[in-house]
Legacy VTK file of the C-alpha trace (Angstrom):
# vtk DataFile Version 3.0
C-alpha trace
ASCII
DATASET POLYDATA
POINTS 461 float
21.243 46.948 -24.385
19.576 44.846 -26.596
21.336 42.755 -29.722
19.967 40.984 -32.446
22.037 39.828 -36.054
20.796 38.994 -39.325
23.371 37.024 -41.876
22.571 38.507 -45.138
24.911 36.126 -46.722
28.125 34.003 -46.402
30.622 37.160 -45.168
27.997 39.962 -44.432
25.901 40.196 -41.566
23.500 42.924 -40.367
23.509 44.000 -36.520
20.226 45.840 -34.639
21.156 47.259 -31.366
18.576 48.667 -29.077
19.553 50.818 -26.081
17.191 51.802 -23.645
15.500 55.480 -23.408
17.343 55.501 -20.037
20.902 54.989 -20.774
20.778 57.246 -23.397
19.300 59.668 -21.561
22.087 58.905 -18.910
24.773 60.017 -21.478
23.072 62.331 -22.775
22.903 64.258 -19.472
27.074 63.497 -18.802
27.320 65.316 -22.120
25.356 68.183 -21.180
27.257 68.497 -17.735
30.751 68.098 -19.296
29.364 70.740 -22.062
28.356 73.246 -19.706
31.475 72.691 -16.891
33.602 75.696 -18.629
30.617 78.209 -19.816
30.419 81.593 -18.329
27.536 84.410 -18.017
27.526 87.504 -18.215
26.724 88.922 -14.577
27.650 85.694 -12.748
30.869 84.538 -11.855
32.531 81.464 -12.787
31.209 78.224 -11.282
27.529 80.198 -9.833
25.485 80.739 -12.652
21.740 78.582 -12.532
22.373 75.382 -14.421
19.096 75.864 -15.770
20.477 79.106 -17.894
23.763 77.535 -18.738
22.090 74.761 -20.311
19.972 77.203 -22.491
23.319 77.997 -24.046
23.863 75.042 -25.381
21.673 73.522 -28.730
19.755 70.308 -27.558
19.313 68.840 -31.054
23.212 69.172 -31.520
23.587 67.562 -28.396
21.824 64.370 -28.852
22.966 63.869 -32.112
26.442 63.873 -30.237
25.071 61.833 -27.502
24.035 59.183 -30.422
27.233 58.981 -32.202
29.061 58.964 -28.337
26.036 55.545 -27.575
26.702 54.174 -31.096
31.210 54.137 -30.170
30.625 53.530 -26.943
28.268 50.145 -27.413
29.177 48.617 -30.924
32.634 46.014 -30.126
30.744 45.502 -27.230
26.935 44.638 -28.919
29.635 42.460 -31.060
31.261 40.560 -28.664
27.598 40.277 -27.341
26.674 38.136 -30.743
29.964 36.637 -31.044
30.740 38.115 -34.293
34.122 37.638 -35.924
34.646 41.515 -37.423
36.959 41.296 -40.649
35.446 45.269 -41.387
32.482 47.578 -40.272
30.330 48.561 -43.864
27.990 51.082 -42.627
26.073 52.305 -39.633
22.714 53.536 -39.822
20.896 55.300 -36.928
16.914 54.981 -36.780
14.684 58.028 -35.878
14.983 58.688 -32.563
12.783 60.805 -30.381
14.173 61.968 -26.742
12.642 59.789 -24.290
12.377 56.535 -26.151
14.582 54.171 -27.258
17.390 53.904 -29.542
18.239 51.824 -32.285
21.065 51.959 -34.747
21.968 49.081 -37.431
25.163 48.145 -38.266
26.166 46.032 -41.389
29.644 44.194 -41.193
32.216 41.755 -43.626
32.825 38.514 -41.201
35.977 36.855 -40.831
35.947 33.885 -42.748
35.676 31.012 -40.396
38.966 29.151 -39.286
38.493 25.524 -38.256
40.578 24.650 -34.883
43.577 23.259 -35.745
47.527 22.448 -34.091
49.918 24.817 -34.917
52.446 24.321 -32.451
55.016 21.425 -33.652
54.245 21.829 -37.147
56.048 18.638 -39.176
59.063 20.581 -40.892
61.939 18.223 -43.013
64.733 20.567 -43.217
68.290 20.452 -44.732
70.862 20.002 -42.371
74.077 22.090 -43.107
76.918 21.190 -41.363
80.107 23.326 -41.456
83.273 21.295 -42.863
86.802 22.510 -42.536
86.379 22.643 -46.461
84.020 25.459 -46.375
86.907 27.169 -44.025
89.042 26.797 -46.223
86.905 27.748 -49.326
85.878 30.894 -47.427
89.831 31.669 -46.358
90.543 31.532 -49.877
87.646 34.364 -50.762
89.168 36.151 -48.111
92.389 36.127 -49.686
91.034 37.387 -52.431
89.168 40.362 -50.881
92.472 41.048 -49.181
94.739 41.114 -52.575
96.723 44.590 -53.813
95.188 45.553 -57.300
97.724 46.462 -60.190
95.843 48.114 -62.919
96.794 46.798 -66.304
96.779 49.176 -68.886
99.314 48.133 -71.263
98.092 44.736 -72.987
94.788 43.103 -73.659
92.973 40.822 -70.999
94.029 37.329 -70.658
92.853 34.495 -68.081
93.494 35.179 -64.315
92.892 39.055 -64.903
90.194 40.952 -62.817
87.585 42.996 -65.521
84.917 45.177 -64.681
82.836 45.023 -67.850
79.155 46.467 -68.753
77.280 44.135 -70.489
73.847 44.172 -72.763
72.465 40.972 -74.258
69.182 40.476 -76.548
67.935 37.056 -77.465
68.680 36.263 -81.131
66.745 33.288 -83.385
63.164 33.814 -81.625
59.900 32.371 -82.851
57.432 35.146 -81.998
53.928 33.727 -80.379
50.818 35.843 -79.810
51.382 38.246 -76.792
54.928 38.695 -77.399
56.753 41.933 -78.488
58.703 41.751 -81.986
61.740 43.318 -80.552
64.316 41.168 -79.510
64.149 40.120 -76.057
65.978 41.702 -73.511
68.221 39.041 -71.528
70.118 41.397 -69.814
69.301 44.758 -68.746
72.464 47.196 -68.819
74.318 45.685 -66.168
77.920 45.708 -64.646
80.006 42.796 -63.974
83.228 41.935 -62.011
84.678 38.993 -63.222
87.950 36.498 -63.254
88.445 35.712 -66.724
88.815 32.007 -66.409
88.886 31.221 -62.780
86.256 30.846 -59.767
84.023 34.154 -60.398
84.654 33.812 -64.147
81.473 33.482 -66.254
82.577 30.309 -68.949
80.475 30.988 -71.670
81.765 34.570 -71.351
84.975 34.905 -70.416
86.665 33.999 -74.082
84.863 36.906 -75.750
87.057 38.998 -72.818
89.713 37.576 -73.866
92.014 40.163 -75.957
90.009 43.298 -75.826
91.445 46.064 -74.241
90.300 48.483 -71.687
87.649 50.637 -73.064
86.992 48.560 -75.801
83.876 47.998 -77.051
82.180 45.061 -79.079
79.284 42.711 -79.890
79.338 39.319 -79.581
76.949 36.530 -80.570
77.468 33.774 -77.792
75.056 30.920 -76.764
73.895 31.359 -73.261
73.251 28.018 -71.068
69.793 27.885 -69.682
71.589 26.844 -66.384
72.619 30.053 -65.775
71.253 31.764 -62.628
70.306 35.467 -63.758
67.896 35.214 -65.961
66.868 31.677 -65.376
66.119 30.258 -68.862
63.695 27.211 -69.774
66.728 26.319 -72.500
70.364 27.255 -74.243
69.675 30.863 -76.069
71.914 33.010 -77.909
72.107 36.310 -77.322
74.202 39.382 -78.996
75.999 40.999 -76.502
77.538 44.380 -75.952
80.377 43.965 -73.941
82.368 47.135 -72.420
85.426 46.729 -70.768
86.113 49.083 -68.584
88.494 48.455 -65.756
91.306 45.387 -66.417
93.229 44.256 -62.651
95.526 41.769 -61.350
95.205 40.629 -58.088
98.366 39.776 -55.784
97.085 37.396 -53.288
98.589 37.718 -49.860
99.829 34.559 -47.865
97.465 34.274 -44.680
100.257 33.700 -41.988
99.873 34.645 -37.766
102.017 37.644 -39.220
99.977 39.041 -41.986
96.808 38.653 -39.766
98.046 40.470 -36.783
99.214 42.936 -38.595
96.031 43.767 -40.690
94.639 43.323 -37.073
92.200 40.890 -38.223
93.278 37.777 -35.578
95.761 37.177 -32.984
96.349 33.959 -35.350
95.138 31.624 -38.086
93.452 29.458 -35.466
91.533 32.461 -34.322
90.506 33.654 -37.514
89.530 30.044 -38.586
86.879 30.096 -34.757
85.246 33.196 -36.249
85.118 32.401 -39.994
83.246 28.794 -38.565
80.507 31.127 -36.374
80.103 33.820 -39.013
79.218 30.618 -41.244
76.989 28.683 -38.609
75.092 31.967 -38.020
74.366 31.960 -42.090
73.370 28.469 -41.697
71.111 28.847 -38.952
69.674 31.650 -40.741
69.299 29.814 -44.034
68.169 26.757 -42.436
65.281 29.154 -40.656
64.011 30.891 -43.867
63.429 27.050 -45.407
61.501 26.206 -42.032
59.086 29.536 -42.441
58.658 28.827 -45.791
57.831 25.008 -45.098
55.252 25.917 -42.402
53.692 28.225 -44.867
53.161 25.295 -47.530
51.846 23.190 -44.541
49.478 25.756 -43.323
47.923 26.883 -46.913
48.373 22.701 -47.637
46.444 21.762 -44.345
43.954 24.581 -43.283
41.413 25.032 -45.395
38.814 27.484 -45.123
35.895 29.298 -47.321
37.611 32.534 -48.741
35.643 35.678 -49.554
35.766 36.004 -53.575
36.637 39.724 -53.668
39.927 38.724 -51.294
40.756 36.205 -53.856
40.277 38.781 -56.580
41.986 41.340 -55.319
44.994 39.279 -54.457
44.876 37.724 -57.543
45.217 41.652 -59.410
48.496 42.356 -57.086
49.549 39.123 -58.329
49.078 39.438 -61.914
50.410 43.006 -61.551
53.546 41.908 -60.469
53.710 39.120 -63.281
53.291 42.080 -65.720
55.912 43.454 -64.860
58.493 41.024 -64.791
56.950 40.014 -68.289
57.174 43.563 -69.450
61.166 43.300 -68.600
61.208 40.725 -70.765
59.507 41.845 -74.045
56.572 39.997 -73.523
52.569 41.189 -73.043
50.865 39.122 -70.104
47.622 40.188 -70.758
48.007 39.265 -74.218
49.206 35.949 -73.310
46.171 34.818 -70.609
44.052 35.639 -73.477
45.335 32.299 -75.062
43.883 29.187 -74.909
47.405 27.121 -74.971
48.980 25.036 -72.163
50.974 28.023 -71.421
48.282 30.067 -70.829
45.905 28.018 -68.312
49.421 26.880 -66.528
50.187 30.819 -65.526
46.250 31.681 -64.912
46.621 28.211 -62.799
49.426 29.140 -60.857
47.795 32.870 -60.131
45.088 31.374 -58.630
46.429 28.709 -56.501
48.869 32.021 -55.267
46.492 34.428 -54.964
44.417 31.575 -52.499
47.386 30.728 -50.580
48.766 33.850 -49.789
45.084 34.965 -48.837
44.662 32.164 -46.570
47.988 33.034 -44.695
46.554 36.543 -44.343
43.979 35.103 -42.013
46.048 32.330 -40.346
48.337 34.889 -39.018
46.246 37.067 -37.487
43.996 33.702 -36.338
47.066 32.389 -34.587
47.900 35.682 -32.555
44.593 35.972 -31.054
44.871 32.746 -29.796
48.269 33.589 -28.188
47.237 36.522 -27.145
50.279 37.971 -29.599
50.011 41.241 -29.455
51.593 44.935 -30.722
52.463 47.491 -28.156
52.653 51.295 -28.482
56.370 51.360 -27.907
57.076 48.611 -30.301
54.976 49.941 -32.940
56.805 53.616 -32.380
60.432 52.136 -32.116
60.008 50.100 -35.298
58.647 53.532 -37.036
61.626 55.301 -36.058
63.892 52.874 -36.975
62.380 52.913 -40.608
63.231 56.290 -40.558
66.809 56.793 -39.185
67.520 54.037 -42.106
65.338 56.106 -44.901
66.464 59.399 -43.216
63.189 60.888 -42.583
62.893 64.370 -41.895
60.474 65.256 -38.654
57.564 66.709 -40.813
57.938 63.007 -42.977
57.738 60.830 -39.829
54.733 63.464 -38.996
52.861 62.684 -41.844
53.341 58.846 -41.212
52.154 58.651 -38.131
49.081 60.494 -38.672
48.669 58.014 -41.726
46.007 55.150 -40.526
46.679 52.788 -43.430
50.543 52.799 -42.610
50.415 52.071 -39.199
47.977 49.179 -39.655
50.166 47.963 -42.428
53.071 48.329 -39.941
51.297 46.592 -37.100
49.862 43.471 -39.282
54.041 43.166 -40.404
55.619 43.323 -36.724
52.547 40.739 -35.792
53.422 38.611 -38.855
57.086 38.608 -37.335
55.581 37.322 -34.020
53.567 34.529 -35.365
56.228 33.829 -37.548
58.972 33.562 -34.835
56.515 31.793 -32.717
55.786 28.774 -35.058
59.622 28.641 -36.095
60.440 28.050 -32.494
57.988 25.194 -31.845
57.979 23.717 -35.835
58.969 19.737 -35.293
62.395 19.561 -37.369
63.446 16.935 -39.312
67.095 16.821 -40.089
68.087 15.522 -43.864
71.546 15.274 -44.779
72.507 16.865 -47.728
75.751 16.791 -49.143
78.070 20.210 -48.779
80.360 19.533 -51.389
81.328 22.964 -53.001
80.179 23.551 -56.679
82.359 24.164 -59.780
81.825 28.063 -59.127
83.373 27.438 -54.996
80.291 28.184 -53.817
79.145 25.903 -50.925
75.966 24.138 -50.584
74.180 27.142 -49.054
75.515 29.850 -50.934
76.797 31.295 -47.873
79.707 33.858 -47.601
81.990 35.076 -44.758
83.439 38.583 -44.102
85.709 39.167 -42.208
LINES 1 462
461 0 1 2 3 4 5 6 7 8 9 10 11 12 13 14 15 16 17 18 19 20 21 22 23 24 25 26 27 28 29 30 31 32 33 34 35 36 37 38 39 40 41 42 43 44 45 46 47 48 49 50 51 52 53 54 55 56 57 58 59 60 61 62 63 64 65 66 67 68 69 70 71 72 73 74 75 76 77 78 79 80 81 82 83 84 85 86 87 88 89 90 91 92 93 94 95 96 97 98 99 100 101 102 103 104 105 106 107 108 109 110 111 112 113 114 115 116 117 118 119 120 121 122 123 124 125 126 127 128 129 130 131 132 133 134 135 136 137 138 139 140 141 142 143 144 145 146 147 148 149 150 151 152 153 154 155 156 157 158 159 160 161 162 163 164 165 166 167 168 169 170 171 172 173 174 175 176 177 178 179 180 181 182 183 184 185 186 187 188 189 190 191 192 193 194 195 196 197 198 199 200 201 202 203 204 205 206 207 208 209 210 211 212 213 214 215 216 217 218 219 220 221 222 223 224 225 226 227 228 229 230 231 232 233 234 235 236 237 238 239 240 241 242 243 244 245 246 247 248 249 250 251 252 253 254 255 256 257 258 259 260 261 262 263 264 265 266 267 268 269 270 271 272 273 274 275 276 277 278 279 280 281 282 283 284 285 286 287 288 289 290 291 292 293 294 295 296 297 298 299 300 301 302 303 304 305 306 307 308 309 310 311 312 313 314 315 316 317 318 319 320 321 322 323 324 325 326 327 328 329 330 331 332 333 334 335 336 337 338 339 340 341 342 343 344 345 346 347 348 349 350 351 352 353 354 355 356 357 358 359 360 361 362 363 364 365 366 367 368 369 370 371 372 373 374 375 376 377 378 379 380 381 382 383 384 385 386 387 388 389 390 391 392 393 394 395 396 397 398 399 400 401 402 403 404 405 406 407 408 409 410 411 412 413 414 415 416 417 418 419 420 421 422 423 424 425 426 427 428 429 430 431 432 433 434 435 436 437 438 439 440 441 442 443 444 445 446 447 448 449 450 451 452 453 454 455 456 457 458 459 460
């Protein structure tokens, strides 16, 4: 076999491959014996008729152009390994004429792998917060326990007042807003429909909430006009907006709170004592904080490897990243009465800052793309059959996948590669967490006004 390749430009290249008469004549004459093994003639039995009249059976021309498509699979990774071509995907192949008895050549045009410069990935430099688990947090946690654990009387008699429990459904829309280009006239949405458990006035109260509570009764209904802060969590806001809210309240509680003695927990049998339940509240939360602590480290070595490994991208990868991106901005502008593509269409800081920040995205998350698949060839990380099939069926006890569904799926190509690229992902992922350099920084784990500690993290019991 014969190889030759022709870059036609910075990710394309064209491959000739030339196989001699003989080998293809070779395979051409396994495929006529393999062909022939299981024919029968009339007037013969099996196994003893003349080869000679068997083979007459059989169409020559159909043969060879099975023969040549049998050469071309047979030859090609090989004929690329041969001209140590990086394959990102195969564009076409393209036989020339061929005549029995001479040689063959087919052409094959390919997309190259853009082309990684060596670089150490093992003990990437990772500065990571340090959370260590105080008896406060056990005691903040206990507390949240407690109230998980309380009797509910349902209060149906007198209007809600501070230390009640209220399931309410709420709907706020912005009120006072300038409208700019690209932005819908209606009022913005802050809220969606949603519904809320709160404690009027306590820990999982809501303070710029809670007073409009305050005195209605269950199944009440009314609209309020109430100045969100722009520190509040869901929706993050860039400053103080009021909304009018619909408030519902639907459900009004108090909560008796037991005492958490040896007794009560024994008898709940949730611990032999308070010293017991105390052990496992501290590893439920130092499995959290291992787990938090890991998810900054991943997302750390991402930064350094899109920061630090840089590498000529093909445009169209950009591009199409870059549309998933801006799709998914759309969206989440949509939800919020606003028009995206209105918006890019401006020429105003706001503008060039989102079509900025779509970019830089759509580069970095390409770039990982290739790192991660660059990093498990040389590590020889790899996806095996069974892993591959256990993780399918796993996806569909949880989904609940009916046998003709899990069928379908794996006779669906682009699903199984999708589902092999995200169990290697998890490898090269789990490999650089486990050799990342760590840099502890101490960080204080004071709780926060709302008794949440420094990590957000929350025990069950």
């Amino acid at each position: 076999m014969k190889t030759s390749s022709n870059r036609i430009e910075d990710f394309r290249v064209e491959l000739t491959v030339v196989i001699p008469a003989d080998e293809i004549e070779k395979k051409f004459n396994e495929n006529m014996s393999e062909a022939i093994k299981d024919l029968n003639l009339p007037g013969f039995r099996k196994g003893k008729a003349p080869k000679n009249l068997l083979e007459q059976q059989i169409s020559r021309e159909k043969l060879w152009d099975i023969t040549r498509k049998d050469i071309i699979d047979d030859t090609l990774t090989e004929a690329t390994e041969k001209e140590n071509l990086r394959i990102l995907s195969t564009e076409e192949v393209n036989q020339d004429d061929h005549t029995p008895g001479e040689d063959f050549t087919y052409r094959a045009r390919f997309r190259l792998m853009p082309e990684i410069p060596d670089f150490e990935y093992k003990g990437i430099p990772v500065k990571v917060e340090k959370i260590d688990i105080t008896d406060k947090e056990i005691d903040l946690s206990i507390e949240n326990l407690r109230i998980n654990w309380a009797e509910s009387n349902p209060i149906t008699d007198r209007p809600a007042q501070e230390g009640d429990w209220a399931l309410i459904v709420l709907e706020g829309k912005e009120l006072k807003r300038i409208f700019l280009p690209g932005e819908s006239g209606a009022k913005k949405k802050m809220f969606p429909i949603s519904q809320l458990s709160v404690e009027i006035g306590r820990q999982r109260g809501i303070v710029w909430l809670d007073k409009e509570i305050v005195g209605m009764k269950v199944k009440e209904k009314k609209t309020a006009h109430i100045t969100m802060p722009k520190d509040f969590i869901n929706p993050p806001l860039d400053e103080d907006a009021e909304i009018e809210a619909k408030i519902e309240l639907q459900w009004l509680e108090e909560k008796i709170l037991p005492e958490i003695t040896d007794d009560y927990l024994v008898e709940k049998k949730i611990a032999k004592d308070i010293g017991e339940l105390r052990k496992k509240i501290r590893e439920d939360l130092e499995s959290q904080a291992k787990a938090f602590e890991d998810e900054q480290v991943v997302q750390k070595i991402h930064d350094w490897l899109v920061e630090n490994v840089e590498f000529v991208l093909p445009d169209d990868i950009i591009e199409s990243k870059k549309n998933e991106i801006t799709e998914r901005l759309r969206q989440e502008y949509h939800q919020r009465g606003q028009d995206l593509e209105m918006i890019l269409k401006r020429v105003d800081d706001q503008a060039i800052k989102i079509r900025e920040e779509i970019r830089k995205q759509s580069v970095e998350l390409a770039r990982l793309d290739f790192l991660v698949p660059h990093i498990a060839e040389k590590e020889e990380l790899t996806v095996s059959q069974p892993e591959l099939l256990n993780y399918i069926q796993m996806i569909a006890q949880q989904t609940q996948l009916k046998k003709h569904q899990i069928k379908k799926l794996m006779e669906d190509t682009d699903f199984l590669m999708h589902t092999y690229r995200s169990i290697l992902s998890r490898k090269v992922t789990t490999f650089l967490l486990n050799h990342a350099a760590r840099e502890y920084i101490e960080v204080d784990s004071e709780s926060d006004e709302d008794g949440k500690d420094s990590a957000g993290l929350i025990v069950t019991v």
